[in-house]
Chimera marker file (.cmm) of the C-alpha trace (Angstrom):
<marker_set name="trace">
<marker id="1" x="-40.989" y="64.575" z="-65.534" r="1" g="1" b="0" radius="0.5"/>
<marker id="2" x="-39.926" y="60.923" z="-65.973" r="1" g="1" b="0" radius="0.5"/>
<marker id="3" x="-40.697" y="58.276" z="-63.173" r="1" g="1" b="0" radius="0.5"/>
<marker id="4" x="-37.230" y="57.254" z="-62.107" r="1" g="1" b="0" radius="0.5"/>
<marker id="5" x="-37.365" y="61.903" z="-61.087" r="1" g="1" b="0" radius="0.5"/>
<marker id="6" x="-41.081" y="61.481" z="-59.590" r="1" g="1" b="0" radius="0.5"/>
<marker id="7" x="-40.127" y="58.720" z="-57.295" r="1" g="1" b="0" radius="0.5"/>
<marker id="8" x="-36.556" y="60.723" z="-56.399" r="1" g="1" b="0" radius="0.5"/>
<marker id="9" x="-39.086" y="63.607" z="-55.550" r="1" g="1" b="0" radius="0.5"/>
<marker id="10" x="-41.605" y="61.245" z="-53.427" r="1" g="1" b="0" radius="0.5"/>
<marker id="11" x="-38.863" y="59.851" z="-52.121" r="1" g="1" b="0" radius="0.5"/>
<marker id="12" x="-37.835" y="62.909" z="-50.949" r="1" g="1" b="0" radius="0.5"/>
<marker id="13" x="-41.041" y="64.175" z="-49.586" r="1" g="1" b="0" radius="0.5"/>
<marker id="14" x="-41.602" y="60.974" z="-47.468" r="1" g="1" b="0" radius="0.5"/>
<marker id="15" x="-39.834" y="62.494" z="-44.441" r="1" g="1" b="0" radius="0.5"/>
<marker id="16" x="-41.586" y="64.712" z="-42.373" r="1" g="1" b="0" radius="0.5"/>
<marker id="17" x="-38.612" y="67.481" z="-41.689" r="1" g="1" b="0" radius="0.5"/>
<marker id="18" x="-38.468" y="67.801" z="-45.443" r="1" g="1" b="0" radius="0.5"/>
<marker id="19" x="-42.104" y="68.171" z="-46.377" r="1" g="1" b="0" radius="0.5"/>
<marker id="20" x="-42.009" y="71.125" z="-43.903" r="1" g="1" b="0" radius="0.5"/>
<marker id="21" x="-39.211" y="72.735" z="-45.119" r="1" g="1" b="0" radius="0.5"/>
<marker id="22" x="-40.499" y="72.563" z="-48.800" r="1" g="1" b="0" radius="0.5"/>
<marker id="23" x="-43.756" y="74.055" z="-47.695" r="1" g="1" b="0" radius="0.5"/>
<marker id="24" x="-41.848" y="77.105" z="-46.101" r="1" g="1" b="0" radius="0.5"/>
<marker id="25" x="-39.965" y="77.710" z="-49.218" r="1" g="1" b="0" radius="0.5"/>
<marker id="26" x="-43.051" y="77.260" z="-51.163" r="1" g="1" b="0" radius="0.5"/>
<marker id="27" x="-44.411" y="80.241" z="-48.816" r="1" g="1" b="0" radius="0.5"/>
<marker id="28" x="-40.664" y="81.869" z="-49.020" r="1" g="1" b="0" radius="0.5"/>
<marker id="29" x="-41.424" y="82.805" z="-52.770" r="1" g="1" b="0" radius="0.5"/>
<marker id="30" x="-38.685" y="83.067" z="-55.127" r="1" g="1" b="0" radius="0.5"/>
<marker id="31" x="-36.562" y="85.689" z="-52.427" r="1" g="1" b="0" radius="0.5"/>
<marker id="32" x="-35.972" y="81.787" z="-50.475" r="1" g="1" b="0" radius="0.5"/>
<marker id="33" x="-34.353" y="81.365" z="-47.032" r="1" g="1" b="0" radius="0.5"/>
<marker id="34" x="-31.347" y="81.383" z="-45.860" r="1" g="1" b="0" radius="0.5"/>
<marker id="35" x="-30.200" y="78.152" z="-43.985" r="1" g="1" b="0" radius="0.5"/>
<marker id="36" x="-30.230" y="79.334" z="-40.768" r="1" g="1" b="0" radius="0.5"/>
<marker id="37" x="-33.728" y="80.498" z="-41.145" r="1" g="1" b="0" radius="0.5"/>
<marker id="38" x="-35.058" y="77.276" z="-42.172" r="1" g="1" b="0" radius="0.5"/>
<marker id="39" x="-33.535" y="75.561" z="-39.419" r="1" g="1" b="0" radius="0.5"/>
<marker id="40" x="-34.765" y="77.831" z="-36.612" r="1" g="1" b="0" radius="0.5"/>
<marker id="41" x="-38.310" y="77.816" z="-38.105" r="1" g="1" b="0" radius="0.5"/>
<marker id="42" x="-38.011" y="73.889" z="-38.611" r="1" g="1" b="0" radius="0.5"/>
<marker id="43" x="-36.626" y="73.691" z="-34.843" r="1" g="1" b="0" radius="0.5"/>
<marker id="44" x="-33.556" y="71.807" z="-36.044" r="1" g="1" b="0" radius="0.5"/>
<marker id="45" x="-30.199" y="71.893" z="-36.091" r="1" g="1" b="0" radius="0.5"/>
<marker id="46" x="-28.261" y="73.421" z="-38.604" r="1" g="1" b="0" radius="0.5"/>
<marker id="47" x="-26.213" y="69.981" z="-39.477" r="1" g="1" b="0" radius="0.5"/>
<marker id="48" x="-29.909" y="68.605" z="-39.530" r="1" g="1" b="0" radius="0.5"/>
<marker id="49" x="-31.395" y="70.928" z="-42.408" r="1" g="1" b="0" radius="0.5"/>
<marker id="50" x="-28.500" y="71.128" z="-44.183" r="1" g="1" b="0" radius="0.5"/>
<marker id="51" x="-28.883" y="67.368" z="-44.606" r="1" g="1" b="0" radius="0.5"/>
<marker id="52" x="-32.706" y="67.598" z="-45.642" r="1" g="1" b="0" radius="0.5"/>
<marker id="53" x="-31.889" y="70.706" z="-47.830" r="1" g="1" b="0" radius="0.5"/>
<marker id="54" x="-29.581" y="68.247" z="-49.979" r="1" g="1" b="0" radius="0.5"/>
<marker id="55" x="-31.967" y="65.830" z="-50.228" r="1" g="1" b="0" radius="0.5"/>
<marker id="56" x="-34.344" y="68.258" z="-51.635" r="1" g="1" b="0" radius="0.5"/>
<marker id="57" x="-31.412" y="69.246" z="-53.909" r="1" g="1" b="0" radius="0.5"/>
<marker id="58" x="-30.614" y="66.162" z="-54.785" r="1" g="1" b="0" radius="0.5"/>
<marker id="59" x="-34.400" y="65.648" z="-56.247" r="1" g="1" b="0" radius="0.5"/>
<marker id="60" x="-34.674" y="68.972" z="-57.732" r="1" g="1" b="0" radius="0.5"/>
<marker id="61" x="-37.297" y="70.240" z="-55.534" r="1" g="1" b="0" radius="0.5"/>
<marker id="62" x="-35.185" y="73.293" z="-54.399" r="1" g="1" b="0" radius="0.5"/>
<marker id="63" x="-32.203" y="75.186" z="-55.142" r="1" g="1" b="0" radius="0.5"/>
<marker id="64" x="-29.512" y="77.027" z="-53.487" r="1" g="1" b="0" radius="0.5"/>
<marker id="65" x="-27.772" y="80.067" z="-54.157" r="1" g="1" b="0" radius="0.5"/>
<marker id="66" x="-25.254" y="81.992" z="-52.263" r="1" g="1" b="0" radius="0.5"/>
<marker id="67" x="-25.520" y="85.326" z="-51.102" r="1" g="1" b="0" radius="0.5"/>
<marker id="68" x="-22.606" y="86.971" z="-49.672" r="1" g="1" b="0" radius="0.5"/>
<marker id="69" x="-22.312" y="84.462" z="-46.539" r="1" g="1" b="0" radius="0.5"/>
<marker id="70" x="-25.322" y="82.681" z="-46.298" r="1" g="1" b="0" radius="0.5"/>
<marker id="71" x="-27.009" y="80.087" z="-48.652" r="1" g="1" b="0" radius="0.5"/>
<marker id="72" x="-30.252" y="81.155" z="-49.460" r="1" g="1" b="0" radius="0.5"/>
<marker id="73" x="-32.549" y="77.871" z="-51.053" r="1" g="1" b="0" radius="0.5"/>
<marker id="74" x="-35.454" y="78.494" z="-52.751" r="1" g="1" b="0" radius="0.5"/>
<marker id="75" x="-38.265" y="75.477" z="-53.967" r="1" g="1" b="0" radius="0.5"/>
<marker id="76" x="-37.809" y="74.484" z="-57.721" r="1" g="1" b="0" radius="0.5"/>
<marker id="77" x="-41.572" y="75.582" z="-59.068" r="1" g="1" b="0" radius="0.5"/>
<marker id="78" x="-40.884" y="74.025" z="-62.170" r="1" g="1" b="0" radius="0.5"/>
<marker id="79" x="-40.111" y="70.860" z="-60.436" r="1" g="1" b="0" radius="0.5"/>
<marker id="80" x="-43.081" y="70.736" z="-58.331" r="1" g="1" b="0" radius="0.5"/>
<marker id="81" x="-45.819" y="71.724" z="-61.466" r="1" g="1" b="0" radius="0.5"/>
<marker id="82" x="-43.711" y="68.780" z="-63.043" r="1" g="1" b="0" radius="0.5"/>
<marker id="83" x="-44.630" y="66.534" z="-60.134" r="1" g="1" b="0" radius="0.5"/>
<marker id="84" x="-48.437" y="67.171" z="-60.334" r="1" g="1" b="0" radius="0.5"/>
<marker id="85" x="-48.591" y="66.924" z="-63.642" r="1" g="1" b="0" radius="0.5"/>
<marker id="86" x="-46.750" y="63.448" z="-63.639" r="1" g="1" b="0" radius="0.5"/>
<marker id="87" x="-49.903" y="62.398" z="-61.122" r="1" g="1" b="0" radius="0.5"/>
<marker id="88" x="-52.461" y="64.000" z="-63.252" r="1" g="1" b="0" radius="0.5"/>
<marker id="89" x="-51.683" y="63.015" z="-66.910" r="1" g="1" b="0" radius="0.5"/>
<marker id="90" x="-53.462" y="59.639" z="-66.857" r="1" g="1" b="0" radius="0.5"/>
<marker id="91" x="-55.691" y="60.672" z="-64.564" r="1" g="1" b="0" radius="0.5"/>
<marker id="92" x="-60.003" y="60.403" z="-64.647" r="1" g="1" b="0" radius="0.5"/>
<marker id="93" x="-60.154" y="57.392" z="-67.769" r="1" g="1" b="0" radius="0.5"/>
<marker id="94" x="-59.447" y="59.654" z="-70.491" r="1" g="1" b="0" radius="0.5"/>
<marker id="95" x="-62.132" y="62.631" z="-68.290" r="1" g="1" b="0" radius="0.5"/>
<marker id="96" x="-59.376" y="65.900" z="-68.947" r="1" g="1" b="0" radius="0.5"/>
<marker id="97" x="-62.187" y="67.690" z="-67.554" r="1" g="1" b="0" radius="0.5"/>
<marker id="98" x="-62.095" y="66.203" z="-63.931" r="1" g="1" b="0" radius="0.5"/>
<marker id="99" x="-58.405" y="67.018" z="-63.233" r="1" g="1" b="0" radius="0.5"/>
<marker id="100" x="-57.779" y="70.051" z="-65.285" r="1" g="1" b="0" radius="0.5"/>
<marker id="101" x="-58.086" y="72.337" z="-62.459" r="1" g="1" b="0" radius="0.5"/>
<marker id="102" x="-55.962" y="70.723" z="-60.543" r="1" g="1" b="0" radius="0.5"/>
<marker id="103" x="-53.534" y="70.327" z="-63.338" r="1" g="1" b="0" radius="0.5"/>
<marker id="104" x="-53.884" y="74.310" z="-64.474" r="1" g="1" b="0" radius="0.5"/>
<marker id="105" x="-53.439" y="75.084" z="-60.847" r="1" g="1" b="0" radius="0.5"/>
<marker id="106" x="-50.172" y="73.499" z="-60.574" r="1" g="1" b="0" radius="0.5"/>
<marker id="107" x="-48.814" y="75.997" z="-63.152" r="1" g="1" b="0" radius="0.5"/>
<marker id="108" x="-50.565" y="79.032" z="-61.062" r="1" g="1" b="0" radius="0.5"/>
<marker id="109" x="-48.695" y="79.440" z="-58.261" r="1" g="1" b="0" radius="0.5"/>
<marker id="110" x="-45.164" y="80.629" z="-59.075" r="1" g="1" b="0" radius="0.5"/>
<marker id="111" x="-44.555" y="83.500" z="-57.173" r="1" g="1" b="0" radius="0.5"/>
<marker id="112" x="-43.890" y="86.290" z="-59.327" r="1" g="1" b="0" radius="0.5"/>
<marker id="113" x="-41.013" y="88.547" z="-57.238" r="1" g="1" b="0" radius="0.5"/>
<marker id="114" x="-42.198" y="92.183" z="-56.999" r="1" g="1" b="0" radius="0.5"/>
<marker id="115" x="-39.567" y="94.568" z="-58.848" r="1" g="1" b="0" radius="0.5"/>
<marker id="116" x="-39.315" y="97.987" z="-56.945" r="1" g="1" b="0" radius="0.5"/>
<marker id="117" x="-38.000" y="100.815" z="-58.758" r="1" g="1" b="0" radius="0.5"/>
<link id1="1" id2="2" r="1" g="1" b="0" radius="0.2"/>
<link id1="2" id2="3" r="1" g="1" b="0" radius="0.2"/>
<link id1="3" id2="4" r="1" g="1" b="0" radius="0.2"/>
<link id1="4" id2="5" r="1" g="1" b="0" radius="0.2"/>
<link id1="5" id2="6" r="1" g="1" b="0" radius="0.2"/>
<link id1="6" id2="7" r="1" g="1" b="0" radius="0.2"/>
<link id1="7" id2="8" r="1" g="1" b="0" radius="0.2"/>
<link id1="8" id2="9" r="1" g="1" b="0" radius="0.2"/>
<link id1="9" id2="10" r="1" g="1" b="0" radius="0.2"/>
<link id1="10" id2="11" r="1" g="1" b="0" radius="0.2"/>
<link id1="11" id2="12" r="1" g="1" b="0" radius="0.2"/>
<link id1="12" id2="13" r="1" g="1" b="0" radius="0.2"/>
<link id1="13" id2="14" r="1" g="1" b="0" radius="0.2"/>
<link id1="14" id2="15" r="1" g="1" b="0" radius="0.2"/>
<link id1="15" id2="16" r="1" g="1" b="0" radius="0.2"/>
<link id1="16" id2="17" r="1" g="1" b="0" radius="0.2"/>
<link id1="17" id2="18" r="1" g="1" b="0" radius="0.2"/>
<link id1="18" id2="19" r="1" g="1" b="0" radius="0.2"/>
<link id1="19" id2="20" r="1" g="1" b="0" radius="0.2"/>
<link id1="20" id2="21" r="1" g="1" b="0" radius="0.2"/>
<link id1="21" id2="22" r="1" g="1" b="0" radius="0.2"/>
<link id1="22" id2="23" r="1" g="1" b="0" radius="0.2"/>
<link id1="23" id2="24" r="1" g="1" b="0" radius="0.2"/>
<link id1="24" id2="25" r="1" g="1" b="0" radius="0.2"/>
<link id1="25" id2="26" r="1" g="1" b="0" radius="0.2"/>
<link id1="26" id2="27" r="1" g="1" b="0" radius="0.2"/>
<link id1="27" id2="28" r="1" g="1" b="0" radius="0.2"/>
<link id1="28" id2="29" r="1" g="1" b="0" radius="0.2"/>
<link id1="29" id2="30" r="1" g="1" b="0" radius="0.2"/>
<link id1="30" id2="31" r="1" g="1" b="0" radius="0.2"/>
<link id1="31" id2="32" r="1" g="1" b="0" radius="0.2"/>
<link id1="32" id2="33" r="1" g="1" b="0" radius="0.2"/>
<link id1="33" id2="34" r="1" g="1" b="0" radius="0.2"/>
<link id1="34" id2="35" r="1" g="1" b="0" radius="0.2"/>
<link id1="35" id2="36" r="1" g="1" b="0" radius="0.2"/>
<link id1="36" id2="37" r="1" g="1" b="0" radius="0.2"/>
<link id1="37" id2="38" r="1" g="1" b="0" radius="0.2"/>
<link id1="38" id2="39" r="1" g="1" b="0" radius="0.2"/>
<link id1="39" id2="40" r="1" g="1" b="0" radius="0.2"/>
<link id1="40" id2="41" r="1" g="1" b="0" radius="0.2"/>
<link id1="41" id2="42" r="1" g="1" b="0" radius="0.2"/>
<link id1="42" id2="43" r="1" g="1" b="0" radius="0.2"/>
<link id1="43" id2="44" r="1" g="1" b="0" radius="0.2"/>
<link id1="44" id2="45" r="1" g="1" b="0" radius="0.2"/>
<link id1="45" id2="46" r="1" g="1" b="0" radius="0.2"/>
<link id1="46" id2="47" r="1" g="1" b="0" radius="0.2"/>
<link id1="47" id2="48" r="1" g="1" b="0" radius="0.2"/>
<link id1="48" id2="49" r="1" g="1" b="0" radius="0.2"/>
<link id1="49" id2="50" r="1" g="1" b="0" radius="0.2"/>
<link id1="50" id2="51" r="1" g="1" b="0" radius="0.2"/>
<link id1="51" id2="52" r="1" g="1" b="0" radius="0.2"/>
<link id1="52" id2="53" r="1" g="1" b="0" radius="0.2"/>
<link id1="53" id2="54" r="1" g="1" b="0" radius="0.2"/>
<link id1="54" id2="55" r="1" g="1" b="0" radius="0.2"/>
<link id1="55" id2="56" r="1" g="1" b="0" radius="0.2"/>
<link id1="56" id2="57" r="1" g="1" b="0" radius="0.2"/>
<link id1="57" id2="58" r="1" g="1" b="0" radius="0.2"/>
<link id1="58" id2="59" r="1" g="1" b="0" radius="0.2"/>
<link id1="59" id2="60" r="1" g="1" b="0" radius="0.2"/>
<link id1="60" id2="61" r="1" g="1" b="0" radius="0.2"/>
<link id1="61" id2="62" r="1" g="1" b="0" radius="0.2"/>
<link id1="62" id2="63" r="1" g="1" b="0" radius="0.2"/>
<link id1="63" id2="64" r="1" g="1" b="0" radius="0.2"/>
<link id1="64" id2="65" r="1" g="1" b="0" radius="0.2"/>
<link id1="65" id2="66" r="1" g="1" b="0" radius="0.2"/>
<link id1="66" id2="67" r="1" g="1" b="0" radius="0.2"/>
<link id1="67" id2="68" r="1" g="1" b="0" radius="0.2"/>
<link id1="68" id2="69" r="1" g="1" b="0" radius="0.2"/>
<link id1="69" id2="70" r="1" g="1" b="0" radius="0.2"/>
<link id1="70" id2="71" r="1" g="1" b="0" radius="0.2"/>
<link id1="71" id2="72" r="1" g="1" b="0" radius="0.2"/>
<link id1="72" id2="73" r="1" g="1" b="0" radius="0.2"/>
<link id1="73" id2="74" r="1" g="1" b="0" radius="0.2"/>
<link id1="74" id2="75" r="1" g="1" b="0" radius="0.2"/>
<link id1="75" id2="76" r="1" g="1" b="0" radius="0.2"/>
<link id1="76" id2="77" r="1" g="1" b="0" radius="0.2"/>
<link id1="77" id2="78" r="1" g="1" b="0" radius="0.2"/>
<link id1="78" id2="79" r="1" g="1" b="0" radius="0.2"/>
<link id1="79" id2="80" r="1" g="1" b="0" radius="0.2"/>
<link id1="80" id2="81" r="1" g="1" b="0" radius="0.2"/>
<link id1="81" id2="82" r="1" g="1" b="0" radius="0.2"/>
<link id1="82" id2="83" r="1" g="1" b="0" radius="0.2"/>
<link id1="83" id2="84" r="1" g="1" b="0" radius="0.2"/>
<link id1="84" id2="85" r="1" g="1" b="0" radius="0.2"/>
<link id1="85" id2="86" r="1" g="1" b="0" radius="0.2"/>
<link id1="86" id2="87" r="1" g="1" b="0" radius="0.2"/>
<link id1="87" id2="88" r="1" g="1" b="0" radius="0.2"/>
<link id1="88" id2="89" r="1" g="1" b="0" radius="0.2"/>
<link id1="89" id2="90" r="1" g="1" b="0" radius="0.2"/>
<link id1="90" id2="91" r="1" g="1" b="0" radius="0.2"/>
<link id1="91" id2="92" r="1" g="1" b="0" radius="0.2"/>
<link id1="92" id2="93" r="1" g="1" b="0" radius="0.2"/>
<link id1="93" id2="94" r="1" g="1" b="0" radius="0.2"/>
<link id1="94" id2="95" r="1" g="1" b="0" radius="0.2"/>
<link id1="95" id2="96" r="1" g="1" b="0" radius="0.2"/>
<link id1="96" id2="97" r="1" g="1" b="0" radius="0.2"/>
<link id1="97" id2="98" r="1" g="1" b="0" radius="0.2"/>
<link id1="98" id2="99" r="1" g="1" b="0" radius="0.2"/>
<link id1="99" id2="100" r="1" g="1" b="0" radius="0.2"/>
<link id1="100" id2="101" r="1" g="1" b="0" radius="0.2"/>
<link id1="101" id2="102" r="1" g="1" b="0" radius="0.2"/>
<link id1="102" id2="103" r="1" g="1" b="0" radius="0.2"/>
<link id1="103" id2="104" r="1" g="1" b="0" radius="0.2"/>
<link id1="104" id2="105" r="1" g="1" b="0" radius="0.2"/>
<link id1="105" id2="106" r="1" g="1" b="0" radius="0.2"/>
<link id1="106" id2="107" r="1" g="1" b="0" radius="0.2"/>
<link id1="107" id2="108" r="1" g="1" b="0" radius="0.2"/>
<link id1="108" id2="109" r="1" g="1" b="0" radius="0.2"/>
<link id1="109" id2="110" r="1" g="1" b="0" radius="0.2"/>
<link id1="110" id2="111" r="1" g="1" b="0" radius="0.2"/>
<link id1="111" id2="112" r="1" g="1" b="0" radius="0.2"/>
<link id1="112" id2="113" r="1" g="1" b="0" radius="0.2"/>
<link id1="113" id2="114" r="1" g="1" b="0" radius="0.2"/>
<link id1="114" id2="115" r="1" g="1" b="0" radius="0.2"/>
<link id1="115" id2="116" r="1" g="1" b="0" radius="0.2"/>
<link id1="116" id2="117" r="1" g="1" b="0" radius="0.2"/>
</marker_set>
């Protein structure tokens, strides 16, 4: 991640409605939530998330897909790792050892989507 796409994703996460709705499709896993969803759990309307969804779009902190009618988004994992590994690179005066657990956690949590067969 370059700095002109870190401060397009901080810039993005500096509104509160956003930073909410990122956290639930962090929690959402890679299945997502459909629009709708997202707005009645935020308590907005849908006009209103479907703006902040397309600002998280527009930073590549989440995605959207269609399914059948609904748009399901879904958080960019690869995005956010890239974000805390932007912060953490330079981090500690040359110390690796002081931020690599936060560094190896930030490629730990992608949700792996169970398969049933």
């Amino acid at each position: 991640m370059d700095e002109r796409q870190a401060l397009a994703a901080f810039g993005a996460l500096s509104q509160e409605t956003r930073l909410r709705v990122l956290r639930m499709l962090v929690v959402a896993g890679t299945d997502g939530l459909a629009a709708g969803v997202i707005a009645e759990k935020a308590d907005v309307s849908a006009s209103n998330v479907s703006f902040h969804l397309k600002e998280l779009e527009r930073a590549g902190l989440a995605s959207a897909r269609r399914d059948a009618r609904s748009i399901i988004y879904s958080a960019e994992y690869d995005a956010l790792s890239g974000l805390i590994r932007f912060l953490m690179e330079d981090c500690c005066s040359g110390r690796p050892e002081i931020c690599s657990p936060v560094v190896d956690a930030a490629s730990c949590c992608v949700p792996t989507r169970d398969i049933v067969q």
